[in-house]
Each structure stands twice: as C-alpha cells, then as structure tokens.
C-alpha positions in Angstrom: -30.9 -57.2 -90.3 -30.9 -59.4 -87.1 -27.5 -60.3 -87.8 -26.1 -56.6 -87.6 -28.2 -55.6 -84.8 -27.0 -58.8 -82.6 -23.4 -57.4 -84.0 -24.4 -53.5 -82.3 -25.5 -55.1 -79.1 -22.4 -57.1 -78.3 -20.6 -54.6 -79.3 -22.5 -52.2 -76.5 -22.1 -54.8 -74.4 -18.2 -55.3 -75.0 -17.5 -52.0 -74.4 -20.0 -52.0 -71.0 -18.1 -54.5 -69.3 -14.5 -53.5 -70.6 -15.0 -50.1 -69.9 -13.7 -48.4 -72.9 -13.9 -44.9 -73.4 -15.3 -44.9 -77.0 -17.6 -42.2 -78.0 -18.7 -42.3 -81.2 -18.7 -46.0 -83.0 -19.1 -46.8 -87.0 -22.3 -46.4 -88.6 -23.1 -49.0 -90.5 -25.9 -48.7 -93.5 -27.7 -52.0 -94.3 -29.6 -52.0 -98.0 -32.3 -54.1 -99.1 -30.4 -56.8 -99.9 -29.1 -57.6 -96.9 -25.5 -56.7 -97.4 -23.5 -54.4 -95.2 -21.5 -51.9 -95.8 -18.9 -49.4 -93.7 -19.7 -45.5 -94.0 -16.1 -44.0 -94.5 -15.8 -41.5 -91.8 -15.1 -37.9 -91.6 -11.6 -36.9 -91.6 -10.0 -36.1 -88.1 -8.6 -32.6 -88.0 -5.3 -33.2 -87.1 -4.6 -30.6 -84.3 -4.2 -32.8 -81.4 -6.3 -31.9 -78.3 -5.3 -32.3 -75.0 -7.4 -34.0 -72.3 -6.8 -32.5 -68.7 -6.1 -35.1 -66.9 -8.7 -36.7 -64.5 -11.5 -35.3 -66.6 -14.7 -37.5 -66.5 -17.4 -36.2 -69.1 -20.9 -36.1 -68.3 -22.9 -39.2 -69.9 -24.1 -39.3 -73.3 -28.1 -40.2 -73.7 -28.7 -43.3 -75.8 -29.9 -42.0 -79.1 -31.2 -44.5 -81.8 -32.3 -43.3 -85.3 -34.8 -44.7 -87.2 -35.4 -43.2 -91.0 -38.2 -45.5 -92.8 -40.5 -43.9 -95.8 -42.3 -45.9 -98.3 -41.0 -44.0 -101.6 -37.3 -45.1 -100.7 -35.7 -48.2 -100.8 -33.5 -48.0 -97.6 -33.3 -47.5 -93.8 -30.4 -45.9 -91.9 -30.0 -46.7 -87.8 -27.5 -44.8 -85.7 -26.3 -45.8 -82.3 -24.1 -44.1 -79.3 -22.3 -45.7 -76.4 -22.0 -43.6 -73.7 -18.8 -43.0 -71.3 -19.2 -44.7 -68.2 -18.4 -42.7 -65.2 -18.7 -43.3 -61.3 -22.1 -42.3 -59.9 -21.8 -38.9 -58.5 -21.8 -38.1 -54.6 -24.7 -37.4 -52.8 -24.7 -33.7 -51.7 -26.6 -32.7 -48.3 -29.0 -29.9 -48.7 -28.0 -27.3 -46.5 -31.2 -28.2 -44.4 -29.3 -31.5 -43.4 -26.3 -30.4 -42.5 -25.4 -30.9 -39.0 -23.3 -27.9 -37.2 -20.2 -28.8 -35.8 -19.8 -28.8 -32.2 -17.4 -25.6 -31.6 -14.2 -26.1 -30.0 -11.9 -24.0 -27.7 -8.6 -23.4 -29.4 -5.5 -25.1 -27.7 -2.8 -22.6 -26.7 0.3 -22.4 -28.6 3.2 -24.5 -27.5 6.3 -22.9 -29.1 8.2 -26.0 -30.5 10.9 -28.2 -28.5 9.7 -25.9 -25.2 10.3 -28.0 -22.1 7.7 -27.3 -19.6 10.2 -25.2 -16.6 10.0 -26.5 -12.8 7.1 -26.2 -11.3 7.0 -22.4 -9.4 6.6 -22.9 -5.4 3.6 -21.8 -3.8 3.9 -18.9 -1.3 2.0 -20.3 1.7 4.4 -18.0 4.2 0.6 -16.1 5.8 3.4 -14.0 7.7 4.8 -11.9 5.0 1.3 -11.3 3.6 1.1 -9.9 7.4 4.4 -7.8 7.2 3.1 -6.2 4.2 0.0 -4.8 4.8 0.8 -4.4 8.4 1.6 -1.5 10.3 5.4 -0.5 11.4 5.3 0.6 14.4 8.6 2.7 15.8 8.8 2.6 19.8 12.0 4.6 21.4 12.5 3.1 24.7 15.2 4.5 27.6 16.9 1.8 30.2 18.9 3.7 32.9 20.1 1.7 36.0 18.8 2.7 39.5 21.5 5.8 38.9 19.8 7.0 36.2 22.8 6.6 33.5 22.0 4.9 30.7 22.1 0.9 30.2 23.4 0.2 26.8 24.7 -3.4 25.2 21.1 -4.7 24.5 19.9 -6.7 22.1 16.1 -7.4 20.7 16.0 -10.8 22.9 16.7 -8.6 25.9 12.9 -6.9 25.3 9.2 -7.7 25.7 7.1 -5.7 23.9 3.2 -6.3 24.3 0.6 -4.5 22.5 -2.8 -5.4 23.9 -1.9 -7.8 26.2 -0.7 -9.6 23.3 3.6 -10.6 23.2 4.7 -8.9 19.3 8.0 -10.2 17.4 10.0 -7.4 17.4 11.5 -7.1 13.9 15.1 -5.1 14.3 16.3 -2.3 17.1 18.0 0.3 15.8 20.6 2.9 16.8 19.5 6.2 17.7 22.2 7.9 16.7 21.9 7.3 13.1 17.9 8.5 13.4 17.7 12.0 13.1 15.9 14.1 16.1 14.0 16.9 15.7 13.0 18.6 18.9 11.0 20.9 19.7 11.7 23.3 22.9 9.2 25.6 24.6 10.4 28.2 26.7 8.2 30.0 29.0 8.1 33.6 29.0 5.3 34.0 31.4 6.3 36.3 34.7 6.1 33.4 37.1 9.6 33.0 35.9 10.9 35.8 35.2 13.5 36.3 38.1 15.3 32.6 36.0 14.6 34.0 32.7 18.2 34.3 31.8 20.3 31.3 33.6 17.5 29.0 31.7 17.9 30.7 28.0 21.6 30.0 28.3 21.0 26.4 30.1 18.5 26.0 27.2 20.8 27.4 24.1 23.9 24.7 25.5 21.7 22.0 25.7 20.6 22.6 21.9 24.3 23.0 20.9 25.4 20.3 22.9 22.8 17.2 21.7 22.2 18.7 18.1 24.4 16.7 15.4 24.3 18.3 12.1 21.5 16.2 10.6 19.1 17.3 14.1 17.2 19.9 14.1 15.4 22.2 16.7 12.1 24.6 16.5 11.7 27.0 19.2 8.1 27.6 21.2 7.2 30.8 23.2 5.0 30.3 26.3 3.0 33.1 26.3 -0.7 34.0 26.3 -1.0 32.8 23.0 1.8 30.1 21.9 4.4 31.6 19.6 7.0 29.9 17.1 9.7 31.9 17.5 12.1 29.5 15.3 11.3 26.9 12.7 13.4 23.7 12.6 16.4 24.7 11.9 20.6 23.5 13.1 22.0 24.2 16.7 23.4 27.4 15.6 20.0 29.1 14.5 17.9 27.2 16.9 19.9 28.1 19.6 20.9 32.0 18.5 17.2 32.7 17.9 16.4 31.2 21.8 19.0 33.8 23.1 17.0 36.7 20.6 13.7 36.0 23.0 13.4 38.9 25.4 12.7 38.8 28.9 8.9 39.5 30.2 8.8 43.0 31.7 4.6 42.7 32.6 2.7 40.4 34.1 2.2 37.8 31.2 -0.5 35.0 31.3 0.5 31.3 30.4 -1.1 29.3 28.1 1.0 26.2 28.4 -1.6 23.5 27.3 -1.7 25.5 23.8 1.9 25.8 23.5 1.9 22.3 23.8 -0.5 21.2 21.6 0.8 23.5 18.9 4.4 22.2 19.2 3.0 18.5 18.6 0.9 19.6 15.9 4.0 21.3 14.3 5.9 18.3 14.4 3.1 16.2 13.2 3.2 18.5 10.3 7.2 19.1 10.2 8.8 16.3 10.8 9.5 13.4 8.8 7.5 9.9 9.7 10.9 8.3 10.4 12.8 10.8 12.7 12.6 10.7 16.7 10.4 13.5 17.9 10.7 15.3 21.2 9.3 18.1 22.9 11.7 19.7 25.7 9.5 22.6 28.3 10.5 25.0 30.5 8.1 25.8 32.4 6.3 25.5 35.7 3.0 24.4 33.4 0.4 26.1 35.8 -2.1 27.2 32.8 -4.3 30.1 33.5 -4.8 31.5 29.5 -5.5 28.4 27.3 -8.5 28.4 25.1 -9.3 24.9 27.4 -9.8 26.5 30.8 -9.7 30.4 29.7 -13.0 31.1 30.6 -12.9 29.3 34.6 -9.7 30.8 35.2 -10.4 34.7 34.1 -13.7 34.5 36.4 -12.1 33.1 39.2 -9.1 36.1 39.2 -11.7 38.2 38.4 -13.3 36.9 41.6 -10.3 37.1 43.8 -9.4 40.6 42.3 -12.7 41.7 43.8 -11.8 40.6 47.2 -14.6 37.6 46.9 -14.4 34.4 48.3 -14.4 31.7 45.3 -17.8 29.6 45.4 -17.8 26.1 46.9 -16.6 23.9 44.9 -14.4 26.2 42.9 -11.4 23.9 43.2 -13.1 20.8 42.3 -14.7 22.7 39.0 -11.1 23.9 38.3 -9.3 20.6 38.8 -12.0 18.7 36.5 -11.6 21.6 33.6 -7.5 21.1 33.9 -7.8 17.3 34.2 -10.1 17.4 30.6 -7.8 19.8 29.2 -4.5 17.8 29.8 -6.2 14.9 28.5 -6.7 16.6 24.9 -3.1 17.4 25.0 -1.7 14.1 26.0 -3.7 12.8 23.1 -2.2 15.2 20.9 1.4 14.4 21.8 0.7 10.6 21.6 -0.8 11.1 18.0 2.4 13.2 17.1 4.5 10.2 18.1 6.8 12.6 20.4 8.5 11.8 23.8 7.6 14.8 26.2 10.5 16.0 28.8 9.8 18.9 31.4 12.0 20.7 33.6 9.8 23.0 36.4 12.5 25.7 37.4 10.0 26.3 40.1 12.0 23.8 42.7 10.9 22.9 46.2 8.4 25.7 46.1 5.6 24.3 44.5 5.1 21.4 47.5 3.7 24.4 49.7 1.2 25.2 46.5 -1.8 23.6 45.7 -2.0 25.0 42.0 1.6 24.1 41.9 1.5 20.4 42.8 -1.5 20.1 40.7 0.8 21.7 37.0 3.8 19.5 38.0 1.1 16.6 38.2 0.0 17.1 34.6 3.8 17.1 33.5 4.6 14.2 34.8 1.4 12.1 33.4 2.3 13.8 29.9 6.4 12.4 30.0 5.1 8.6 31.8 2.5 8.6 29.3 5.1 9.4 26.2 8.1 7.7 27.5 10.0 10.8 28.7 10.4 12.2 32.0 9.5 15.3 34.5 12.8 17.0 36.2 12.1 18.9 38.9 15.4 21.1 40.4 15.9 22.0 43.9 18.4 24.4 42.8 18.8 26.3 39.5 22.4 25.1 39.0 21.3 21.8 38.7 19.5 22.6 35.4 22.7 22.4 33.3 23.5 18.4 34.7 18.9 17.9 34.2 20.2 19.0 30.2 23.3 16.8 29.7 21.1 13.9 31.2 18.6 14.5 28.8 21.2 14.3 26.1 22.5 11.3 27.5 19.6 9.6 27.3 18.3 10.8 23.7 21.7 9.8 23.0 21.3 5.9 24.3 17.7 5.1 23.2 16.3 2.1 21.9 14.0 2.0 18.9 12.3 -0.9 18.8 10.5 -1.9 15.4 8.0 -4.1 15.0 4.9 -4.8 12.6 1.3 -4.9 14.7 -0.9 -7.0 12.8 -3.6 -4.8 15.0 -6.9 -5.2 13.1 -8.1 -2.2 14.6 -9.6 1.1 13.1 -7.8 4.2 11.8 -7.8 6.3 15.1 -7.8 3.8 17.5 -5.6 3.9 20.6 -3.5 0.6 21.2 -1.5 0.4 24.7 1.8 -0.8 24.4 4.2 -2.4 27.1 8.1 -2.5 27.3 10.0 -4.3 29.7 13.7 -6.0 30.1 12.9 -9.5 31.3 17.2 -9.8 31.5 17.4 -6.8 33.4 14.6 -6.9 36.5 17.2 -4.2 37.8 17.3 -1.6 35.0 13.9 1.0 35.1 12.4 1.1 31.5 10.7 4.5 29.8 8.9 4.2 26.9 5.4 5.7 25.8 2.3 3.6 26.4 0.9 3.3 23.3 -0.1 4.9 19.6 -2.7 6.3 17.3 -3.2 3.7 14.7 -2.8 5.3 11.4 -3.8 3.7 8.0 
C-alpha cells in the first residue's frame, strides 16, 4: 500500500514540475493482497473536440477518496491532478483607481503640411490712423496780385495746418473732374429793383457759362420769407427758371440771413458728401425780415414811421442783434462745407450808408470765413466780368485732401490754415476751418 501511494505522489510531483496538462490519471484498485491492478478505462467518444486556443481552465480541487467498511474486503482511493495555470491579475476595486489627469487635445496637423512663412506683423500705427480718420476735403483758390488764377501746383507747393498743427496732405485733386453744385440766391427785395433785370440775365449766363453737364444749380428767392424757386437741376432749367422770377412791383422786405441759411441747409441735404458746394448772392444783404432780427427791426420802422427819434442806443442794440445773427449763419455755411461768393449791385453807394457798410461787412466775413469772396461793382456792367471771374476761379481750385487724426468731438469746430510757402507772391482763399463730423 506504501508502495503505490509513493508511486501516486511522484507521479503528482512529475507532472508538477513538468507542467503537463493531464486531467484525469489511472485509478488504480489495490486488494488485500497487496497486488495491483489497472481499472480499464471508459471508452473515449471519438468526436474530436476542439480547444480554442489560449484557453486556460480554471483549477481542479484535490479530491481524494477513501471507501473503507468492515463487511468488505477492499478499499478504493481516487486521486486528481489539477492544471496548472498562472496566478490571476490583481484587479483594483474601483475605490483604488486613480483618475487620469485630463489632457487638452493637440490640433490636427494634416499630414506632410509644411508650416508656411511666418505672416509679417502690421506695426505701420499710420494706416490704423488713415482708417478711422477723418477725410477732410479743403478747395483752396491762388490768384496772383491780378486776381487770375495761379495754376501748375503741386501738394509740396502747400501748408496746410489744422490747429496749429502742420497735416500730410494726402493727394490734390482737379476740380474739374469734381462735380459743383451751386446754389444762387437772387434778391427780389425793392432795394434793387431798378437792376432787377440786367442781374437776372448776368445771373442766367453765368449759370450757362460755368455749368458742365454733370453741375448742377438750385435757385433761392430773397424775399420776406426765402423761396426755392428751382431744385438742382442742369444750366438749362436752372437758368430758364432764374429768368421765370418776376420783378418786385411793392415794397418787399429782405430776409437775407434766412435765405442763406436755408440755401446751406439745402445743400447739406442735396448734395452729395463729395461734390464742391457753393452759394453765389445777389444782393445788397441789408436784413430787415429774418426770424433773427425781425422783431428789432419792425419796432424800429415802426418808430421812424411815427416820426420818433430811435432810443439811445438803438444802433448799438441793432448792430449786436445782426452781429449774433450772422454768426448763426456763418456757422451754418461752414457746417454745409460751401464756399460763399457775393456780389452787392449796390456799388459806391453804400460808403455814404451806415446800414449799408455794416450788410457789405457781414458778406465779406461770410466769403473770408468760407474761402470765397465779396464783389462789390462800381458800375453794373462790370457784373458780367465779377461772373466770368467767379467761373475762372471755380474753374482753377485746389482740393486739397488730407486725413486729420483730430481727436476731437462730433461738432467741434477745428481752424484750418492754407498757405503757398513757394509762392509768398500768390494771395491764397480757402475757408478757415470745419465742423467735425463722425
């Protein structure tokens, strides 16, 4: 019995340390007597089963049966080797698993992309100005000391200061390939009524003669109330409708600062950013009807109707009110961006007239203040050579572009210098400054 028992355990041992796969071994019956014999075994169906590969069993327990009972005379033993298979893994419970730090996904590179050149920074602080900045249009007349225009010059030939302060200016263009719209105001008052027609014809040419086809003209009625008597339209309309106007036959008031202000207003309104603007009167510009110094002047005709002496003072209180009220239309021309020209048929006469000298005091502030100018005739033929010098000049102007970098606020007034440092000699016209307008 010893001897098949030290037989089992080499066996067990054998098959340990070759690492066999067996799974069931012989069992082997010993009988009384001591002799061994082999248990035939069971017949092996003989469909053949197929392993998948790679397939480690679980371990079979050690199982070893012992049959004893005194009524028989022998003792059966069974014994099973179990498959040997690696120790399993270790498995962290979900309580010791440690979270993995999260990254930020990498961007795409598409495959065999070359990075490209590096792309050039834009340090240039001067085009970020020219942007955002504000273009700024200035027409500007040079005549010599005979008042015919100067023409041949380039942007180098100017100096153009806004606020003291020298600007680049950026290109001068031609004015004949800007369009011009004007706008002419034609007094119809009875101060004038003995020139009423010579001037309507003067004033009809003029439009006919400086008009191209892509200019147009509005026409303005000085009366008590200002009247537009003509849209802007060609020469030809412009110019037939100015003949249309008829002639005062009663005393008429004139209301010439609210004329004005309506004509500027109108091209504010009219005409586009880009185009020259001018306003062209005819007129002696002695107000006595306009909303701004209505109310002084009716009391003080009332006055004089009555045979009364006007209270001291009177002329100082007049000349304030007119001074205020050609103030508000200066500003009004200025914002409109519009040269003002005047021609006073009035002639020498108004030297010898205090109200006189005073209206051709406001037209000349309102044409040196817009770059334009005040024509005063000593005869009334001289009024058709006054027109053709007008069209010379609006003919020969200058506009000067430039881009103010002008931080200042929407509404603010900026003074503006032009001058011909090439040409002390040549006498310069051109308005002395803008509205800003964001």
């Amino acid at each position: 019995m010893s001897l098949v028992n030290d037989k089992l355990r080499s066996l067990l041992l054998l098959s340990i340390f070759l690492g066999t796969t067996l799974a069931v071994v012989p069992v082997f019956e010993t009988n009384v007597s001591g002799q061994t014999t082999r248990k035939p075994r069971p017949a092996r169906k003989t469909q053949k089963q197929t392993r998948p590969p790679q397939t480690t069993r679980a371990p079979n327990a050690l199982t070893t049966g012992t049959s004893s009972n005194a009524s028989t005379a022998s003792t059966a033993q069974q014994v099973r080797v179990p498959q040997l298979t690696p120790p399993p893994q270790a498995t962290p419970t979900p309580s010791q698993k440690t979270p993995m730090p999260q990254q930020t996904p990498r961007p795409v590179v598409p495959p065999f992309a070359e990075p490209g050149p590096p792309q050039p920074i834009n340090d240039d602080e001067d085009e970020v100005i020219r942007v955002t900045s504000n273009l700024v249009v200035v027409p500007v007349s040079v005549t010599n000391e005979r008042g015919e225009p100067v023409q041949g010059l380039k942007a180098t030939d100017f100096r153009l200061e806004e606020e003291g302060r020298v600007q680049e200016i950026a290109q001068t263009s031609d004015a004949e390939q800007v369009p011009l719209d004007i706008a002419i105001l034609f007094d119809v008052s009875s101060s004038i009524s003995q020139r009423f027609e010579f001037e309507q014809q003067a004033a009809a040419r003029f439009l006919k003669q400086v008009l191209k086809p892509i200019d147009r003209a509005a026409v303005f009625a000085i009366e008590s109330k200002p009247r537009l008597a003509q849209q802007l339209a060609s020469a030809e309309i412009a110019s037939a409708k100015l003949l249309e106007i008829p002639a005062p036959t009663k005393s008429t008031p004139t209301a010439f600062y609210d004329a004005t202000v309506a004509a500027a207003r109108y091209l504010a309104q009219n005409a586009p950013g880009r185009h020259r603007r001018v306003i062209i009167v005819i007129s002696d510009g002695d107000d006595n009807f306009s909303e701004r110094v209505k109310e002084g002047e009716v009391e003080d005709a009332r006055a004089l109707n009555r045979g009364e002496k006007l209270p001291t003072g009177a002329l100082a209180r007049q000349t304030a009110t007119h001074r205020k009220a050609l103030l508000e239309v200066q500003r009004e021309v200025q914002r409109a961006d519009a040269v003002f020209y005047s021609i006073n048929p009035s002639g020498g006469g108004l030297k010898f007239n205090a109200r006189g000298t005073r209206a051709q005091a406001g037209l000349q502030q309102l044409a040196e203040t817009t770059g334009g100018t005040s024509f005063t005739p000593e005869q009334l033929e001289e009024l058709e050579s006054i027109f053709r010098r007008i069209a010379a000049e609006l003919r020969a102007q200058y506009l000067l572009q430039y881009y103010s970098n002008s931080a200042a606020p929407n509404g603010k007034f900026l003074n503006i210098k032009v001058r011909t440092p090439t040409r002390p000699d040549a006498h310069v016209r051109a308005r002395q400054g803008y509205y800003v307008k964001k």
